[in-house]
N, C-alpha and C positions, 0 to 999 in steps of 0.2 A: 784336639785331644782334650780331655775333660781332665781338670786338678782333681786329684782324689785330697778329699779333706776326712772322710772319714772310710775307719775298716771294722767291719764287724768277725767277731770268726768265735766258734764256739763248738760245742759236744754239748749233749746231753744222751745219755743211757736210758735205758728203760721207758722210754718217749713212747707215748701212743697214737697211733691216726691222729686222733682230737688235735693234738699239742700241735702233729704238724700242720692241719689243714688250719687253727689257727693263727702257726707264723705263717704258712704259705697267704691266706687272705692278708696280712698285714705288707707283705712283702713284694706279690705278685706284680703291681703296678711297675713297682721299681724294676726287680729283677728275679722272677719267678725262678729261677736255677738257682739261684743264691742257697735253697734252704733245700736239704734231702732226707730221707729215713728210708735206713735200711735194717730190716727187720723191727727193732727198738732204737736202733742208734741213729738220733738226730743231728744233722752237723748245718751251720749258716757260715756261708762264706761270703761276703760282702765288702765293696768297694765300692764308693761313689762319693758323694756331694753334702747328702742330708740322708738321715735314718733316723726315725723316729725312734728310738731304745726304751724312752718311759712308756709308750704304748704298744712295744712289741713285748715287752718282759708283762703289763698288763693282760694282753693277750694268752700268752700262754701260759702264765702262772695259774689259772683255773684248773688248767688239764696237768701239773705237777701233783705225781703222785710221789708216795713216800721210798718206793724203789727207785727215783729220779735222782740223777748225781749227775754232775758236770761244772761247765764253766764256760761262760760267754763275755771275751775279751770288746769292749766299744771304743776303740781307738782314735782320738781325735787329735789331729794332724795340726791344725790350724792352731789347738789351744794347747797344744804337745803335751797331750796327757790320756792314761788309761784308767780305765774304768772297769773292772773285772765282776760279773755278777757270780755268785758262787753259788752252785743250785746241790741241795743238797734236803734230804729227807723231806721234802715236798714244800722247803722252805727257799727265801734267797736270799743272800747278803750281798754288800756291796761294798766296793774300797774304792778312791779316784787317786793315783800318784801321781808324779811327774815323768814323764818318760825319760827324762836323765836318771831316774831313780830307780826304774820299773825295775832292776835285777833283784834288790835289795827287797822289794816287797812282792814278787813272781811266788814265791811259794814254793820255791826251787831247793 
């Protein structure tokens, strides 16, 4: 049974082919089902070992257009901390907390 050390999980709205075919090249090797679109709505659901996140958000950041909104949680187990990218008018930001803290900074 493989340690999951990292989880990726996220939305984006108004996502275009591009965006997905994109993450789906970035991701495919690992786990092709991980990433979907249906209609505009894009969703990654990921569990494993290693994910590369600074060149998946590289990847699809081109194809972010300004009706794009979401949030792409990068969850790392091993250094017990989350990573939240905030996608938002064809822009992204970023936060990294502690996962003893994550309520306080969730957005909730």
């Amino acid at each position: 049974m493989e340690h999951i050390l990292i989880k990726v999980y996220g939305s984006i709205s108004n996502a275009s082919p591009e965006l997905f075919a994109a993450a789906l090249a970035m991701i495919e090797e690992q786990d092709e089902n991980a990433v979907e679109l249906d209609g505009t709505f894009f969703t990654i659901s990921f569990e494993g070992i290693y994910f590369m996140m600074d060149e998946f958000i590289d990847a699809i950041k081109p194809h972010l257009t300004k009706e794009c909104s979401g949030r792409i949680d990068y969850i790392d187990v091993d250094e017990w901390n989350l990573t939240r990218f905030w996608i938002e008018g064809g822009l992204i930001t970023q936060n990294t907390v502690d996962l003893n803290h994550v309520m306080d900074h969730s957005g909730h």
